[in-house]
C-alpha positions as CSV (number, residue, x, y, z in Angstrom):
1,X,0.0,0.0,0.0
2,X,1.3,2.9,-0.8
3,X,1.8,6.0,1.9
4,X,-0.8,8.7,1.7
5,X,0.7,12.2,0.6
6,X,-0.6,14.1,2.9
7,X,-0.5,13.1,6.7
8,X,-2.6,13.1,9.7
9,X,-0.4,15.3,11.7
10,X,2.9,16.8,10.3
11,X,6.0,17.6,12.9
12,X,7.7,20.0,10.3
13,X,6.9,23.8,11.6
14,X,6.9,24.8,8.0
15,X,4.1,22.1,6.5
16,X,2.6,22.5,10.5
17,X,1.7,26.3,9.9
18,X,1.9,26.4,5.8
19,X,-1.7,28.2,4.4
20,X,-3.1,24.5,3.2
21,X,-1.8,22.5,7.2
22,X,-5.0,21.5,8.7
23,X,-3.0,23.2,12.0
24,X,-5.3,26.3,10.8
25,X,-8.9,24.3,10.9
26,X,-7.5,23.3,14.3
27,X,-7.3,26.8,15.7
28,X,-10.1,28.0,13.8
29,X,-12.0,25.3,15.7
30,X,-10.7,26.0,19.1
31,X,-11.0,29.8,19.5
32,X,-14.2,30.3,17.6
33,X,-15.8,27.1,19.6
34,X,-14.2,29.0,22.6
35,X,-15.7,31.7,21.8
36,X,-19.1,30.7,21.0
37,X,-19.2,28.7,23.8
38,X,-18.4,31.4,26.3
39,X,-21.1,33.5,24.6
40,X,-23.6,30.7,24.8
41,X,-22.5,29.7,28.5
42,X,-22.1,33.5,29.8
43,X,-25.4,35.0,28.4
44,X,-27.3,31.5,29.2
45,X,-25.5,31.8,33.1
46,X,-27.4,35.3,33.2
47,X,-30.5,35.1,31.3
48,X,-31.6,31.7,32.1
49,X,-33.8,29.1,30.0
50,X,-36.5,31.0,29.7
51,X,-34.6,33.6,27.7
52,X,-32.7,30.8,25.9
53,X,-35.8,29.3,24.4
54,X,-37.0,32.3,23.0
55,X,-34.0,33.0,21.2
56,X,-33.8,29.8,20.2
57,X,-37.5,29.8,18.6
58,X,-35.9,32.8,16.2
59,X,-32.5,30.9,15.6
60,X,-34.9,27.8,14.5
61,X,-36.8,29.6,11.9
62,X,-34.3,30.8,10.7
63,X,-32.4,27.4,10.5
64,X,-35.7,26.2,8.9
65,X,-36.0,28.6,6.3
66,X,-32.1,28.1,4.9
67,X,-32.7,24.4,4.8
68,X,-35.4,24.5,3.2
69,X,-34.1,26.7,0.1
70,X,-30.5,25.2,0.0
71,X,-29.0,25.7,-3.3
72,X,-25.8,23.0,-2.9
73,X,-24.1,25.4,-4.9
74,X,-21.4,26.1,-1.9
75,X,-20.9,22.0,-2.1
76,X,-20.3,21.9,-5.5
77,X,-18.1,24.7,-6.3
78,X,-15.9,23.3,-3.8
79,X,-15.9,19.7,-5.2
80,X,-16.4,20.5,-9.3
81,X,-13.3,19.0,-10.9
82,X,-12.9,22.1,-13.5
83,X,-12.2,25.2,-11.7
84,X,-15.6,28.2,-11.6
85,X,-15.3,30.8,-13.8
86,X,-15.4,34.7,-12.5
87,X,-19.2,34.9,-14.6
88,X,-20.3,31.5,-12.8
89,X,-19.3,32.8,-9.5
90,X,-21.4,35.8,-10.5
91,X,-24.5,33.8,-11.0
92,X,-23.6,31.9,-7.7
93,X,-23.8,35.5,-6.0
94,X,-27.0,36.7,-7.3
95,X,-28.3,33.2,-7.1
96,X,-27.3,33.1,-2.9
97,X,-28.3,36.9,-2.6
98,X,-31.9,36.6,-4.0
99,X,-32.4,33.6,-1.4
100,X,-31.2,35.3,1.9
101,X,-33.4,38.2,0.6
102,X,-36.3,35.8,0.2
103,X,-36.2,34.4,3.0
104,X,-35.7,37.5,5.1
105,X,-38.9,38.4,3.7
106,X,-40.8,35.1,4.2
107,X,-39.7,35.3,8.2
108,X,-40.9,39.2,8.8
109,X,-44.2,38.0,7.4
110,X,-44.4,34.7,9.3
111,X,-43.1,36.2,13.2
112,X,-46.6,36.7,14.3
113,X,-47.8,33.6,13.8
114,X,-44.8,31.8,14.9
115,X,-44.8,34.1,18.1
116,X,-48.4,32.9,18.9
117,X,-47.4,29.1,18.2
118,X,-44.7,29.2,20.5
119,X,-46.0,31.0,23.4
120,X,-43.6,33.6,23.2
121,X,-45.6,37.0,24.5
122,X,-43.5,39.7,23.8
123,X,-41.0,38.2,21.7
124,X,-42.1,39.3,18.0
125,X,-39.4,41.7,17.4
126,X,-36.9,38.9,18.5
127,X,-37.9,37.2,15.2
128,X,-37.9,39.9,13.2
129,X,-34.8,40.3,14.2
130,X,-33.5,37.1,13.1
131,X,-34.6,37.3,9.5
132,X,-31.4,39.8,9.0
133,X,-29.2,37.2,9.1
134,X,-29.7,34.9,6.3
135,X,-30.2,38.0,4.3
136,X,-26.4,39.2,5.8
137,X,-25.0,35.3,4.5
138,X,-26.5,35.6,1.0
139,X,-24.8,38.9,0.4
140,X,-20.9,37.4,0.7
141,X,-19.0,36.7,-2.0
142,X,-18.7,33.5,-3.0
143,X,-14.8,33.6,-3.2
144,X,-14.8,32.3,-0.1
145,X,-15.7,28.7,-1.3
146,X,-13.2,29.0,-3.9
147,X,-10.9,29.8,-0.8
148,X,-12.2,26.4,0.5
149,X,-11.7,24.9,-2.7
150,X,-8.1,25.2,-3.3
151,X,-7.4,24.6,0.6
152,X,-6.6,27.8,1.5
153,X,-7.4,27.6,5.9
154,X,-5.3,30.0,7.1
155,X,-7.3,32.6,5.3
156,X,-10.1,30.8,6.1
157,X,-9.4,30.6,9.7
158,X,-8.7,34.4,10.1
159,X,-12.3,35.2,8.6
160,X,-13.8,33.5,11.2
161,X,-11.9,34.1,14.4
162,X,-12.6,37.6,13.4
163,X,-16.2,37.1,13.5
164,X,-16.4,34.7,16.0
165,X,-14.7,37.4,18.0
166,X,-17.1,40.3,17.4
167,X,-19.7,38.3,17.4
168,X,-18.8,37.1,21.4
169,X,-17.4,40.9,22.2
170,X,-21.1,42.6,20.9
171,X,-23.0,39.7,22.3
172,X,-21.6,40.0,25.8
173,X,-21.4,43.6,25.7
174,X,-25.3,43.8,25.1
175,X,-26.3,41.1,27.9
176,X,-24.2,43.1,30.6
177,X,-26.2,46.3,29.1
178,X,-29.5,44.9,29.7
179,X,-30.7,43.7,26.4
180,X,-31.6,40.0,26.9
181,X,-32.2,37.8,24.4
182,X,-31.7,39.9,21.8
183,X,-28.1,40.0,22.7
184,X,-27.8,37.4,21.3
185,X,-28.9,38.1,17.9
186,X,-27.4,41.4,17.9
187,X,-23.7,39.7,18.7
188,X,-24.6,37.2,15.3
189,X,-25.2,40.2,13.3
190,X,-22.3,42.2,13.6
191,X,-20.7,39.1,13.2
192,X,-22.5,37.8,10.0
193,X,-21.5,41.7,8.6
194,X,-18.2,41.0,9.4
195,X,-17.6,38.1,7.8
196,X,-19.9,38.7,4.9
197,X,-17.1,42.7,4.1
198,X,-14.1,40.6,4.7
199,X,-15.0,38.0,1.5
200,X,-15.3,40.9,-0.9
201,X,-12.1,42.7,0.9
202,X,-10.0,39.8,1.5
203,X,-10.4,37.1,-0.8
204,X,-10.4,36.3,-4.4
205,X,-11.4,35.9,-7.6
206,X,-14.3,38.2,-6.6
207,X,-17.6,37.7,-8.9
208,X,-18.8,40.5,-11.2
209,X,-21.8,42.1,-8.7
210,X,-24.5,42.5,-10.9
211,X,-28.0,40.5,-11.7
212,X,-26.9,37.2,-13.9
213,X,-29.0,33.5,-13.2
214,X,-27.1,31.4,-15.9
215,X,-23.9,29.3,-16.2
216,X,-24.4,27.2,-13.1
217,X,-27.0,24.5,-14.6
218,X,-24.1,21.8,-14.3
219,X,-23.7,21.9,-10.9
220,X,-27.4,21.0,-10.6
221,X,-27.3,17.2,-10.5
222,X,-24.6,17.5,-7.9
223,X,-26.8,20.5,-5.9
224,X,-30.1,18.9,-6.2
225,X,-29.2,16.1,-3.5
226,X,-27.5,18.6,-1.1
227,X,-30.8,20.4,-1.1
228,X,-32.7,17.1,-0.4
229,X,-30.1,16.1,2.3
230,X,-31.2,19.7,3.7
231,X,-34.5,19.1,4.0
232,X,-34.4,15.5,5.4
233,X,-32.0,17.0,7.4
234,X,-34.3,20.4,8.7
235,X,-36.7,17.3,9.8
236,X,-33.8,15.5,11.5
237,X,-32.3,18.4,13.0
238,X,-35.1,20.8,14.3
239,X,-37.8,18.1,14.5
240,X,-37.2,17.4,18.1
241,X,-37.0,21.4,19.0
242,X,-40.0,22.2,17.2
243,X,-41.9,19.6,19.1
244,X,-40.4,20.4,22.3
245,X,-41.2,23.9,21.8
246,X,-44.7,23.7,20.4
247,X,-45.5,21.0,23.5
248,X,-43.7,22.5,26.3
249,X,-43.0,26.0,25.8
250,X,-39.7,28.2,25.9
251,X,-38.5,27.1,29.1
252,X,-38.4,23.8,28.5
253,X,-37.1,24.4,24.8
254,X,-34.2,26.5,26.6
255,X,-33.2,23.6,29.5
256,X,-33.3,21.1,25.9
257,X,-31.6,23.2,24.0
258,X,-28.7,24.4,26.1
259,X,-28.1,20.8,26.5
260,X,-28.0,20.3,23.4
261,X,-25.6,22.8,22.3
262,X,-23.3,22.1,25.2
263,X,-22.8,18.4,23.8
264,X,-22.6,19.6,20.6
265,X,-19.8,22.7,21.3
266,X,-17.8,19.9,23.4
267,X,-18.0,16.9,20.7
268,X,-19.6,17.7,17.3
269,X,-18.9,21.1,16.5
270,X,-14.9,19.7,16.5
271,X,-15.6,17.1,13.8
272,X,-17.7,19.4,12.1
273,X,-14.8,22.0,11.8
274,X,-12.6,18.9,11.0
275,X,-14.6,18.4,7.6
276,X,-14.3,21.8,6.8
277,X,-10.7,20.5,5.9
278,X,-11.3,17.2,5.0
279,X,-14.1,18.1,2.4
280,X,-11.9,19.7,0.2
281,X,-8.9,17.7,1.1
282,X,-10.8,14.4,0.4
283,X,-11.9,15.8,-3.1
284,X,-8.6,17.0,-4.0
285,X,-7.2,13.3,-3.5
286,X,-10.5,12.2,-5.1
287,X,-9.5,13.7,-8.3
288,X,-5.8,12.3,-8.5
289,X,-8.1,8.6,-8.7
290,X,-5.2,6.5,-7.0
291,X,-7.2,5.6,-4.1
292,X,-5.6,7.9,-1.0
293,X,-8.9,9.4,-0.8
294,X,-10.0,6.4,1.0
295,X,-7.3,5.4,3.1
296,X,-7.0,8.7,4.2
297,X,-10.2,8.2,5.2
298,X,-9.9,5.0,7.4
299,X,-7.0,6.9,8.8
300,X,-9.0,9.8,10.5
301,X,-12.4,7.6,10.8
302,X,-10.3,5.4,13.2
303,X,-8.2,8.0,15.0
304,X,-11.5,9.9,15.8
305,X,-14.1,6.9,16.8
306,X,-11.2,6.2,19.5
307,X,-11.1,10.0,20.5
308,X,-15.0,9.4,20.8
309,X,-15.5,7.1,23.2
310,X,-13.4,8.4,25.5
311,X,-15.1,11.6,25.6
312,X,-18.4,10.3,26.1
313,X,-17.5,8.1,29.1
314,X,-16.0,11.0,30.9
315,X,-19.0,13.7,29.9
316,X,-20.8,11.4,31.7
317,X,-19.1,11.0,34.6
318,X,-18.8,14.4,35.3
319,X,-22.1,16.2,33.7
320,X,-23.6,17.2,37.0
321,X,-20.4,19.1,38.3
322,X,-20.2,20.7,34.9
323,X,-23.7,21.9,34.7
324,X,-23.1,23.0,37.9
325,X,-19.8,24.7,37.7
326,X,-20.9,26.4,33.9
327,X,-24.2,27.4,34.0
328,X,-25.3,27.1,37.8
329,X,-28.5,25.8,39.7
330,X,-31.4,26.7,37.1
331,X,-29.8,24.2,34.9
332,X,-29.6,21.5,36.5
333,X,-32.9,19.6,35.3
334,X,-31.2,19.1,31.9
335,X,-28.4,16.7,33.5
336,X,-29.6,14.1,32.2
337,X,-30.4,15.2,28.9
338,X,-26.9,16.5,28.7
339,X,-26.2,12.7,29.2
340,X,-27.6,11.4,26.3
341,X,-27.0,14.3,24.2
342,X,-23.4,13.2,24.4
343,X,-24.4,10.1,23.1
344,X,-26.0,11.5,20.0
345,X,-23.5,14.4,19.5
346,X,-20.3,11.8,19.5
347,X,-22.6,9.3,16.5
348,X,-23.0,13.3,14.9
349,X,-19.3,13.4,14.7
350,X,-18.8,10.4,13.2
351,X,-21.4,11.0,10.5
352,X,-19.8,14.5,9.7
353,X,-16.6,12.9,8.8
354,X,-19.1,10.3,6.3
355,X,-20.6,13.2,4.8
356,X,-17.3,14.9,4.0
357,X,-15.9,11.7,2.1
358,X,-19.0,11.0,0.5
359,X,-19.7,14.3,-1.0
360,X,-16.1,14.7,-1.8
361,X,-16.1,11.3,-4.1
362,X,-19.5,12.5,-5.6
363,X,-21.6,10.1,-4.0
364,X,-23.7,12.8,-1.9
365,X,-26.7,10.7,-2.9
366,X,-25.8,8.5,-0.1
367,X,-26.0,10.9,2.5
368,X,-29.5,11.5,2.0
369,X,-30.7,8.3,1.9
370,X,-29.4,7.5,5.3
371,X,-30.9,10.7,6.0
372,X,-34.3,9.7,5.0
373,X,-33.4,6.1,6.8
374,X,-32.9,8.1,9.9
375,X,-36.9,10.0,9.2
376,X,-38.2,6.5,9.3
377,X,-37.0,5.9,12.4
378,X,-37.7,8.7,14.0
379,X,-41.8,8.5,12.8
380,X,-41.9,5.0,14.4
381,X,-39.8,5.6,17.6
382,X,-40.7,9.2,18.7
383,X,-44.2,9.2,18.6
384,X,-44.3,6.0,21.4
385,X,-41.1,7.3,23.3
386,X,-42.4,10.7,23.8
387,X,-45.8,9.1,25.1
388,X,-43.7,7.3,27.5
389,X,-40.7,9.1,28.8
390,X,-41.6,12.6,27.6
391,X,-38.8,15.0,26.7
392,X,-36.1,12.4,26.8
393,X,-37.8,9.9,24.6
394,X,-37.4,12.3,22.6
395,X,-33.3,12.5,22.9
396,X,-33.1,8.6,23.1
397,X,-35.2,8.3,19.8
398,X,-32.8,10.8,18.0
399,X,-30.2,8.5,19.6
400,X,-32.0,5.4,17.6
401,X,-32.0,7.5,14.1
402,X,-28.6,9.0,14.4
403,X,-27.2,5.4,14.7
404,X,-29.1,3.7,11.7
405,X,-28.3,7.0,9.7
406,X,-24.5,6.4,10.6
407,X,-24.4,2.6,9.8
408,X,-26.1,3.3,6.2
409,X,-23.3,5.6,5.5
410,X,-20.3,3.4,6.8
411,X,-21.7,0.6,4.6
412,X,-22.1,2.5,1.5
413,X,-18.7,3.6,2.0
414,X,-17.0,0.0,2.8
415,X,-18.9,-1.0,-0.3
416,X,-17.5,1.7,-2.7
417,X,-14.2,1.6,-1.4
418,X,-14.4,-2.4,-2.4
419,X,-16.1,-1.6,-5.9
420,X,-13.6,1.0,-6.6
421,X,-10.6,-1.8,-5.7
422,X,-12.1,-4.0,-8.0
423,X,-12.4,-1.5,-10.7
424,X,-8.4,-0.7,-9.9
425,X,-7.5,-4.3,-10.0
């Protein structure tokens, strides 16, 4: 077997910290995490669930609404084997651009009724609020996945500590100054603006800014199951939330959701960074077609299931200290929800690092059908779980899909990498 070119950790200072090193994704991951976390943790610590769960109502129409118009065109710039022209980027622009305006739209028109279906009082402005920022991501160039396509993560990496940083700054600033939950919305928009001026000012090749919808039919066919993996994945990913909220209110949404995202900041949102690199770094062994694409893959698939399972056993162990130490008293109830949300956000992990290799060898149809996969178990072991355990059911039947969804992929992946041996052979 031959060695694979580029390794899983490099003790040379100059490949360690050159623009393309995956050192970059590694600090990108820890200081905005850090800083999203101590955001999160801070304004949670003072505001408390109540004032979570609204926020988090506005943050889940908003996730709604993107999933339900993704365009896959970010996915397949990054993974198209001939290089985007300057005019198809354009069309990418104005494409993106008339979506997050859309959508903007579509959410100031919908906040009332969402406000009165969620119990939320006073908080109609707070989703008004949120309907900036998909409007604010639409508007940046789309240079930056060109940036992501040729590997470029310390320019990546700066972007987003930047924003991540003025995101945390504003967002803390605001809580201390009495604003609530909309401190936390506020902190995301600056940050959003941020990001969105530095891909025009600091990247390239920038697209022509004007109104132009054609030269980007080819990336269709690879698009077109991105945009049904979002979907399946809106019903996977905000399913549980919507039903918690719609049952039980904001407070409850707020003890589930800080749970949640505290799992998710401590073990997913690490292998979710980590395909940020591998995405474009399995695709760019893809195309050589001698089959380190795949053993690279093993490589990190093992190293991290390992990493895993450590993890998990000691979150366990020591979630009711943490809880306690992090966010105080008022959070205790969603101990053991943190519990199995550990569970499910480690399997997450796993399946990010799938989904990387299989879009990057053009086989995102595979993704969504262990999406859908992961639908059909949720219809026939929520309903009856909720019934009986209530609010955790409800973790420990995402538990259930998140599994089947993760053993589809590894086997559609085991079974390529044999076809595509046989093919070499």
């Amino acid at each position: 077997m031959r060695s694979i070119r580029v390794p899983l950790v490099s003790m040379r200072p100059a490949s360690a910290f050159g623009g393309s090193a995956a050192t970059w994704v590694l600090i990108q991951q820890v200081l905005v995490r850090g800083l999203v976390a101590v955001k999160f943790l801070a304004i949670g610590r003072m505001l408390g669930p109540a004032a979570i769960g609204s926020v988090s109502v506005a943050l889940l129409s908003v996730a709604i609404a993107e999933a339900l118009s993704d365009t896959g065109l970010a996915q397949a710039v990054v993974q198209a084997k001939s290089t985007p022209t300057r005019s198809e980027l354009g069309a990418v622009w104005t494409t993106l651009t008339a979506r997050g305006a859309l959508i903007a739209l579509l959410l100031v028109a919908l906040a009332p009724l969402m406000n009165a279906q969620f119990h939320l009082g006073g908080s109609l402005a707070l989703l008004q609020l949120a309907a900036a920022l998909p409007l604010l991501r639409g508007l940046a160039s789309p240079a930056y996945f060109m940036v992501q396509r040729e590997r470029r993560f310390q320019q990546l990496a700066g972007v987003e500590i930047a924003a991540a940083f003025a995101d945390c700054a504003l967002g803390l600033a605001a809580a201390w100054a009495g604003a609530g939950a909309y401190a936390v919305l506020l902190g995301m928009m600056v940050g959003e603006s941020l990001k969105t001026g530095l891909t025009w000012t600091t990247m390239s090749p920038r697209p022509p800014v004007r109104l132009a919808w054609h030269g980007i039919g080819h990336y269709v066919n690879f698009s077109r199951w991105i945009w049904a993996g979002s979907v399946v994945n809106l019903l996977l990913n905000q399913f549980d939330k919507v039903l918690v909220a719609k049952l039980l209110g904001p407070v409850a949404l707020g003890a589930y959701q800080m749970s949640s995202k505290l799992a998710q900041m401590l073990l997913a949102d690490a292998a979710i960074a980590l395909g940020q690199y591998l995405f474009p770094t399995f695709s760019a062994h893809y195309r050589r077609e001698d089959g380190s694409a795949t053993r690279l893959f093993m490589r990190y698939f093992a190293v991290i299931s390992v990493g895993l399972v450590v993890v998990v056993l000691v979150l366990r162990l020591t979630a009711g200290p943490l809880f306690m130490l992090v966010l105080g008293p008022a959070w205790m109830s969603a101990v053991p929800l943190f519990r199995i949300f550990v569970i499910n956000m480690a399997i997450g992990a796993e399946i990010a690092i799938l989904v990387a290799y299989l879009r990057a060898v053009g086989a995102p149809k595979a993704a969504t059908q262990a999406s859908i996969l992961q639908v059909i178990v949720l219809l026939i072991i929520v309903p009856p779980a909720t019934h009986w355990w209530g609010v955790t059911g409800v973790a420990w039947g995402m538990t259930a899909g998140l599994s089947v969804s993760a053993a589809w992929m590894l086997y559609r992946t085991v079974l390529g990498a044999r076809l595509a041996a046989r093919a070499a052979t």
